[in-house]
Every structure is written in C-alpha cells, then in structure tokens.
N, C-alpha and C positions, 0 to 999 in steps of 0.2 A: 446449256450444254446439249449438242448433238447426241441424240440417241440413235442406236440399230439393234435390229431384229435377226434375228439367224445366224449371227458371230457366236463363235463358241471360246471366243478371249474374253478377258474383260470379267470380273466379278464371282468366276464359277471357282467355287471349293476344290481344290486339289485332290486327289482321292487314290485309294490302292484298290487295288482288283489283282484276284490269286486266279491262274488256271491248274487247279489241283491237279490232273492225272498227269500235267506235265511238270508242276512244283515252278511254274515260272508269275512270277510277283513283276507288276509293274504299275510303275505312277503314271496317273496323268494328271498334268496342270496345264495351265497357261499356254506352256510352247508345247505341246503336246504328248505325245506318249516316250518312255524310255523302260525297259528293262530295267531290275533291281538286281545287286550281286544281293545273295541273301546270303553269302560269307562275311558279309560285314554287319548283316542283320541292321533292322530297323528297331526305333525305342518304341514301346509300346504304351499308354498310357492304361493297362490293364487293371488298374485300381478304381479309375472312374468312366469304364467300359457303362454303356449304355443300354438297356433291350428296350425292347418294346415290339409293334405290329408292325411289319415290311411288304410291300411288292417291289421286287425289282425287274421289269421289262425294259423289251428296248423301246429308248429314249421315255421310258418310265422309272418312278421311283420315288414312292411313296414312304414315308416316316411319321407314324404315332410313337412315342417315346412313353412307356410308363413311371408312373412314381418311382417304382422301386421295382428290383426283382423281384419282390415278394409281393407286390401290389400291381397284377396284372389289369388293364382297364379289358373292357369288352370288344372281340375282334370286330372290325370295322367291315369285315365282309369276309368273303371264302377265298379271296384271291391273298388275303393280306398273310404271312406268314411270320411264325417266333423270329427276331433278325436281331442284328448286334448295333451297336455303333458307338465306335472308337479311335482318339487322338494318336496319330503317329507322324515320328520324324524320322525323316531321312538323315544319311552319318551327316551333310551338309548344311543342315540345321532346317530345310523345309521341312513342311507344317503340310499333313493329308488326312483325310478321314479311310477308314478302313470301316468295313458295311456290307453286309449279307444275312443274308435269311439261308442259306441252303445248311441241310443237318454235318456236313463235314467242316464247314469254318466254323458254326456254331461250337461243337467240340473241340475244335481247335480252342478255340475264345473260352471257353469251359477248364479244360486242362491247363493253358497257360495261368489264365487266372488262379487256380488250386494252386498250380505249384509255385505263384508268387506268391501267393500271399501266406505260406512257409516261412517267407527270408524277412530277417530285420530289418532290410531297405523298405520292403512292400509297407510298415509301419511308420515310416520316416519318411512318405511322400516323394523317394525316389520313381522314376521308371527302368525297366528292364530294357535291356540291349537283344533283341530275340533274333538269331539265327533259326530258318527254317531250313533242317536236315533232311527231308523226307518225307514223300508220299506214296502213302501206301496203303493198294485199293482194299474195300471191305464191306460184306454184303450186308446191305441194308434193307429190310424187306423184302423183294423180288427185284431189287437195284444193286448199286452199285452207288457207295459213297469213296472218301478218301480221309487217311487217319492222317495228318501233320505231324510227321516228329520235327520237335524243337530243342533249342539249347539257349537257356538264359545266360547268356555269356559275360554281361557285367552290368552293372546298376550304375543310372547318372541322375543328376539331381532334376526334376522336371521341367522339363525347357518350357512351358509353359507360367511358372511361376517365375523361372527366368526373366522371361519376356517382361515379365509386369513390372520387373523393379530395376532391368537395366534397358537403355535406349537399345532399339534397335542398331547394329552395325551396318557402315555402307557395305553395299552388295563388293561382294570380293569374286574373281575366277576360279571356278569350282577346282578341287582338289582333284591332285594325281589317283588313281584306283589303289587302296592297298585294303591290306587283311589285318591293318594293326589296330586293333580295337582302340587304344591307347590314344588316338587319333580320332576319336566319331565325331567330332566337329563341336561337341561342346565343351 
C-alpha cells in the first residue's frame, strides 16, 4: 500500500477545540473544519475524562496520561502543563477527542464533571448531552481566563459501549439542523 507524507486525511483523530472569549466550539476531522451549534450540545464522556501532562503548540501536542487523578506521574518538563482529555460525540453520532491544558477548559472539565456526577445516570454509565450557555471572562492572576456556563440537558446511553455491541450503520446524509434534543442521533 502507497504511503504519503504531509496529507492531513487519512488516520488523524477527529478532535474539538473551544475559542472561549468568543464561546465558538468546532470539530475538526477528516473533511476539515465546521462550527458546532452548541444549542444542540455535544455528549460528553465526562465519567472517563482523562488528566495527565500536556503541551499544546502549533502543529505540536504532546500527551502523558496519569494513573489516576490522584496519582500524578512527574512533569516531563516546564513546557508540559495539568491538561484533560476526553471522549465526545457529536448529535450525528461522530466520535472527537476534546483536549487542553489551559486553566478555563480545565474548570470547565472540573465543574461539569462535579455536577455529573450528582445525577443517577452519571452511576449507570450513561453520558451527558452538554449545552454550552456561556462565556464569561475572569481574572486569573494578572490574566485573564474564561468561566463556561453549561446545561446538562439530557443523559444517553454511551455511544461508545454502543459501538461495541451493535455493528456499525452504513454512512446515512447528515440530518436537517434542529434544537430537539429528542433527536441527538442516538
């Protein structure tokens, strides 16, 4: 099989990236970048949310993953910072990683998590359907971060365990835009 270099299709992990002071969320995979309505919120897989040591530069992007939250390994350098990383799908059933080190997704990742894991779903291996309401800035040291208001809007079964135990469906034409939860594609 032909191989190439410098294509940016082909193999690479789908992935979400927030531009907080503007609250604008987009995926990129495959066919390249699109906006997210975050009225229809994405599922988060916030139960099995990941930390560990991060850099993220451009066209850099480093990942040590620790044990556990509570079993940090030893920073791998000065560049490396606290970072997240976590499963999410879109209402149309793709699959992205969502991933940062900087201290406003982190609290973001922090808060959400708290306040799922309140609800009886969070216990029963559901994910959350997260609408993001809101950014709103907040001084952080001599900076400037940004607080994510959110709204857990409804619980579905993890599409991930999904996966494991029914075949994949053939590729269908992405759905009409709407706001009916009732609808997220699983």
């Amino acid at each position: 099989m032909p191989i190439s270099f410098g294509e940016s299709s082909g193999g690479n992990a789908a992935y979400i990236r927030v531009n907080m002071p503007q609250n604008r969320w987009r995926f990129i995979g495959d066919n390249g970048e699109e906006n997210l309505d975050m009225t229809r919120g994405i599922a988060i897989d916030i139960k099995n949310v990941t930390f560990g040591w991060m850099v993220l530069d451009v066209g850099r992007r480093e990942w040590e993953p620790w044990p556990s939250p509570s079993e940090r390994t030893a920073k791998p350098s000065d560049e490396h910072k606290q970072g997240f990383l976590v499963k999410c799908w879109l209402s149309d059933g793709r699959e992205a990683e969502f991933s940062g080190n900087s201290y406003g997704q982190g609290q973001f990742i922090a808060k959400l998590y708290n306040a799922a894991e309140k609800a009886p779903e969070f216990g029963m291996g559901m994910v959350p359907i997260v609408q993001v309401t809101s950014s709103t800035p907040v001084a952080v040291g001599k900076g400037t971060s940004y607080d994510l208001g959110f709204t857990i809007a409804k619980w579905i079964a993890n599409p991930s365990v999904m996966a494991a135990v029914t075949p994949a469906p053939a590729p269908a034409a992405a759905p009409a835009a709407s706001t009916d939860l009732d609808a997220f594609g699983f």
